[in-house]
C-alpha positions as CSV (number, residue, x, y, z in Angstrom):
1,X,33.2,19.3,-13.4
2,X,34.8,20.8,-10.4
3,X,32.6,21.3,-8.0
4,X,34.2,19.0,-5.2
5,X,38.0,19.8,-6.0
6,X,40.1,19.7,-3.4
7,X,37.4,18.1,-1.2
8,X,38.2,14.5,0.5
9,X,34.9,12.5,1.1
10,X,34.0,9.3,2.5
11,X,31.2,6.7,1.4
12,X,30.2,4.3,3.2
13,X,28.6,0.9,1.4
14,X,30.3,2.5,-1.7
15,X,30.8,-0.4,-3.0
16,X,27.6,-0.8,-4.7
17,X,24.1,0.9,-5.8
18,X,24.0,4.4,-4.8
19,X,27.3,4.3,-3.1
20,X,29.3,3.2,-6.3
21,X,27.4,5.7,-8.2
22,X,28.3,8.5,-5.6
23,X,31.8,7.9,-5.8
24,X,32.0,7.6,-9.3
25,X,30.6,10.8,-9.4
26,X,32.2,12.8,-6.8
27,X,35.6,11.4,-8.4
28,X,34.2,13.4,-11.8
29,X,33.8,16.4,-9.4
30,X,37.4,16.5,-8.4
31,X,37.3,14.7,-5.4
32,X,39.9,12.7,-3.4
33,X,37.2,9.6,-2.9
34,X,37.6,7.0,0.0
35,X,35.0,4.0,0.2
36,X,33.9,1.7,3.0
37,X,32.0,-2.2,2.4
38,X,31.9,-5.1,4.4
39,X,33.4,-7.6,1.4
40,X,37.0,-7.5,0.6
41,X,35.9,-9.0,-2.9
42,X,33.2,-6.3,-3.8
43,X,35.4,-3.4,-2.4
44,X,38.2,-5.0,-4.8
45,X,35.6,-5.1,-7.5
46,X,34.3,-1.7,-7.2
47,X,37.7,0.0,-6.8
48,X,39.1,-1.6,-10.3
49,X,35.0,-0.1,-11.8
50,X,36.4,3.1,-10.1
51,X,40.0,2.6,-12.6
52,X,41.4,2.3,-9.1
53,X,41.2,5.7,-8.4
54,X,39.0,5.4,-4.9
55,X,40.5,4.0,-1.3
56,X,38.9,1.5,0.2
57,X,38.6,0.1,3.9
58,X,37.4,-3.2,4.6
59,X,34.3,-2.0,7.4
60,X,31.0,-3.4,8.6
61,X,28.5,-0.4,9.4
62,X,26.7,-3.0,11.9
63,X,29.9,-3.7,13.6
64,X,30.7,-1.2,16.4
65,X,34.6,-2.6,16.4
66,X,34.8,-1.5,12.6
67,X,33.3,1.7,13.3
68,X,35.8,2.4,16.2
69,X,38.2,1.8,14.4
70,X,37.2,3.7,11.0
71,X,38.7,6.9,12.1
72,X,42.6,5.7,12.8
73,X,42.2,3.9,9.2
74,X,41.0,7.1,7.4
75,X,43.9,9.3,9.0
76,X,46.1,7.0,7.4
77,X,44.7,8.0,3.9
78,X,44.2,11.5,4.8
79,X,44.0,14.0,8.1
80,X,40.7,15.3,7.4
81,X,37.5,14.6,5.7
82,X,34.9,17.3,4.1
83,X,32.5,15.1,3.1
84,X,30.5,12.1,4.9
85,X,27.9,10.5,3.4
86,X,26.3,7.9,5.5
87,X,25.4,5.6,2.9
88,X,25.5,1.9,3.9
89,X,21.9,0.3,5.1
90,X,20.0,-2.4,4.7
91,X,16.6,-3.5,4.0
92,X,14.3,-6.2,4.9
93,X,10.6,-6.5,4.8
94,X,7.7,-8.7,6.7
95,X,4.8,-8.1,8.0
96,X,4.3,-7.6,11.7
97,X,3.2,-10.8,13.1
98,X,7.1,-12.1,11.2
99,X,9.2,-9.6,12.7
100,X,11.6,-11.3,14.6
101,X,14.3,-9.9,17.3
102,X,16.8,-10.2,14.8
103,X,14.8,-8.9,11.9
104,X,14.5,-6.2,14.2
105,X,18.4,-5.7,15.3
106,X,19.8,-6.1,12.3
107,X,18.3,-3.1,10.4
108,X,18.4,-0.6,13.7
109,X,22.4,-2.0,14.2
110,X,23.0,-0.8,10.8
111,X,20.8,1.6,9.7
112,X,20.6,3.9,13.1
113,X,22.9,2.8,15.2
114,X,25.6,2.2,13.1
115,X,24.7,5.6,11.0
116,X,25.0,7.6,14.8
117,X,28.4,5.9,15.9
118,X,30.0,6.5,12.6
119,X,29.2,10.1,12.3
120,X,30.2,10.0,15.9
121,X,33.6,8.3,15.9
122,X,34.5,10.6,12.4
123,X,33.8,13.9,13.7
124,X,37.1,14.2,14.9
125,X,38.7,14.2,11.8
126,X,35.7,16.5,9.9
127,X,36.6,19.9,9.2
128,X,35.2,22.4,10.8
129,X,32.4,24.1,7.6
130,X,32.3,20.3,6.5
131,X,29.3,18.4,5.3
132,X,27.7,15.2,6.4
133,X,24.6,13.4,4.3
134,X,22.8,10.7,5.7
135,X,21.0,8.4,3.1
136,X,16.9,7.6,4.0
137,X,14.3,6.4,2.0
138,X,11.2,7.9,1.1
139,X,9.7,5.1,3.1
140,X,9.7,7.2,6.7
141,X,7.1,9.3,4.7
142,X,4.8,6.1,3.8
143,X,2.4,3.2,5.6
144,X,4.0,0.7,3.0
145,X,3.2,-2.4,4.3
146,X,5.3,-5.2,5.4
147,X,8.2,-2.3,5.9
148,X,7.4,-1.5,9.2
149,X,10.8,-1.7,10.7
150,X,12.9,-0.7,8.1
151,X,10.8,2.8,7.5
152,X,11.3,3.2,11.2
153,X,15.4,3.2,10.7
154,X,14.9,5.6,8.0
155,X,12.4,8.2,9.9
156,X,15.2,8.1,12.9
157,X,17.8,9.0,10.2
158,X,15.5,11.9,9.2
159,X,15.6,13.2,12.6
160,X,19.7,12.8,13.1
161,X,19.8,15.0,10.1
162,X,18.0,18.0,12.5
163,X,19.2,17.0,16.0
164,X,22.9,16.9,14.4
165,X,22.5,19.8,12.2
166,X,21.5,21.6,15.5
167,X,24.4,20.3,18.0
168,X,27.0,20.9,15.1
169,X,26.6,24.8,14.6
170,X,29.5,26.1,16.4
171,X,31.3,23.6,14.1
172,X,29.5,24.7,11.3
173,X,29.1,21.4,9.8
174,X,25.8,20.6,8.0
175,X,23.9,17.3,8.2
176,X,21.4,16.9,5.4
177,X,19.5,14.2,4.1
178,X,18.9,12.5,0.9
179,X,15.0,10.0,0.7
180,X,15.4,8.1,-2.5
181,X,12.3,6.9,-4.0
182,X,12.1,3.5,-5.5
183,X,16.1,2.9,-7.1
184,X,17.3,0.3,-9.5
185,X,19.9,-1.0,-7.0
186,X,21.0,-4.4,-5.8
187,X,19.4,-3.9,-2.7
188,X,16.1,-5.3,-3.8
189,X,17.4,-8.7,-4.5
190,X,18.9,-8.7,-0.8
191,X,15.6,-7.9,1.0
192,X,14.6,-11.6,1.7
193,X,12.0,-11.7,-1.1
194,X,12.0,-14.5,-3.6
195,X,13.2,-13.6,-7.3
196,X,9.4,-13.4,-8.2
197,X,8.5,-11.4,-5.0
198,X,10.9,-8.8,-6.4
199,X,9.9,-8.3,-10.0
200,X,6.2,-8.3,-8.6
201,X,7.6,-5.1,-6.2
202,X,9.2,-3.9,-9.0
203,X,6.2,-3.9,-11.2
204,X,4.1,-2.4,-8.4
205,X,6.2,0.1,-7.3
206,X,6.6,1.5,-10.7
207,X,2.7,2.2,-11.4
208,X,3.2,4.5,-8.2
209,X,6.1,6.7,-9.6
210,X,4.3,9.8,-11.2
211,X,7.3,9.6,-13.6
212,X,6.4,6.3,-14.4
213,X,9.9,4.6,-13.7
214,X,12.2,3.6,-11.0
215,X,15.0,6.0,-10.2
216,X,19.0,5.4,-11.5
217,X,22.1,5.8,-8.7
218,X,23.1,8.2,-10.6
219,X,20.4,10.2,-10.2
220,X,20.9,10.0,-6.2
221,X,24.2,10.7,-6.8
222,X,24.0,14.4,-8.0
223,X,21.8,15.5,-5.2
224,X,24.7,14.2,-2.9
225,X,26.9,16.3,-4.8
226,X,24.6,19.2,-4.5
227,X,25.3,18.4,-0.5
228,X,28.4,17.6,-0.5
229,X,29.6,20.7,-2.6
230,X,29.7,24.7,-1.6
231,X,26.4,25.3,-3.8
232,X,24.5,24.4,-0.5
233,X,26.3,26.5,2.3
234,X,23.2,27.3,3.4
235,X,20.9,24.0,3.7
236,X,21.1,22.4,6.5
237,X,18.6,20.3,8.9
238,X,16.7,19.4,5.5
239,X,15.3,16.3,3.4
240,X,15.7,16.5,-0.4
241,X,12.8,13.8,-1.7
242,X,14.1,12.3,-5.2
243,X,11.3,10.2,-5.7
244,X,9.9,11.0,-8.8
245,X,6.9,12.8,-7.5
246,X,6.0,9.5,-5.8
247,X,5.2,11.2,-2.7
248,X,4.6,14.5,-3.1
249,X,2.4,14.6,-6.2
């Protein structure tokens, strides 16, 4: 249990979902464990879930102030980081002739563009051999329906995960990324759907899981240790699918 000692990592939207069950599971790994959120009350919450062992900062990952910021807040916790995992998203869902501009701006503000400037405002204070994972969705892989925009966000993520990987060599810093299948997480009841809408996805999604059953955070959270650890110093520019065989098989 070991496997991230001495490492310092960063979550961001570690305040819930697969986030909270990263953390709690890079702490069991021997890691020195800071989380970001966007609620003072669920980052207060989370850390006392955590036995108060996690830092938190109070950031928006949609906010570019927050994000210019981050990287004078996590020096004060700590000079460096090994670990980043670009966590915090959002998803929404309606079909084409609903998308609105905002509908639109919201998800790209958080989801890309806040995913780019916060890898981009940290790497200043990433070691050099460090590790950055970038959270997508098995979604860039599908023609769901009604999920048009937010399976765009996560097929630009996929990308960043090469282009970065690429650019970063002479730092030696690997990008990788994690596409979740469907997760139990409380993202679902913050996708605009009515209560009923969700439980119908949820009953849905399920018959299309191979494994017949929608995936845990903590599931999600050991392949992020498998990134963030030393056991892959040689992946890098890849996509690890946990889906369940939802895709693949």
């Amino acid at each position: 249990m070991s496997r991230l000692k001495n490492k310092t990592a960063l979550i961001t939207g570690g305040n819930s979902g697969i986030g909270l069950a990263t953390a709690k599971e890079f702490l069991e790994q021997g890691a020195n464990v800071i989380i970001t959120g966007r609620s003072a009350a669920a980052l207060e919450k989370a850390k006392k879930e955590l036995n108060g062992q996690v830092h938190t900062i109070l950031s928006n990952a949609g906010n570019l102030n927050d994000i210019r910021s981050l990287a004078k807040e996590v020096q004060q916790i700590t000079p460096h980081l090994d670990v980043l995992f670009v966590n915090a998203g959002i998803g929404k869902f309606a079909p084409v002739e609903a998308v609105t501009e905002e509908h639109f701006d919201e998800q790209f503000n958080t989801n890309v563009k806040g995913a780019f400037f916060t890898i981009q405002q940290l790497l200043p204070v990433i070691k050099d051999g460090g590790s950055i994972i970038l959270n997508t969705s098995v979604a860039a892989h599908m023609g769901m329906a009604s999920s048009s925009i937010y399976s765009a966000t996560k097929a630009a993520l996929l990308n960043l995960a090469r282009t970065l990987s690429t650019e970063l060599l002479p730092r030696k810093i690997r990008v990788n990324a994690i596409s979740p299948g469907p997760i139990a997480t409380p993202i679902l009841d913050k996708t605009g759907l009515t209560a009923e809408q969700v439980e119908g996805f949820k009953s849905s999604i399920q018959t299309q899981v191979p494994i017949g059953r929608m995936g845990d955070p903590s599931e999600i959270a050991k392949v992020a240790t498998f990134f963030a650890s030393d056991d892959s110093s040689f992946v890098l520019g890849t996509e690890l699918i946990a889906d369940g065989g939802m895709v693949t098989l």
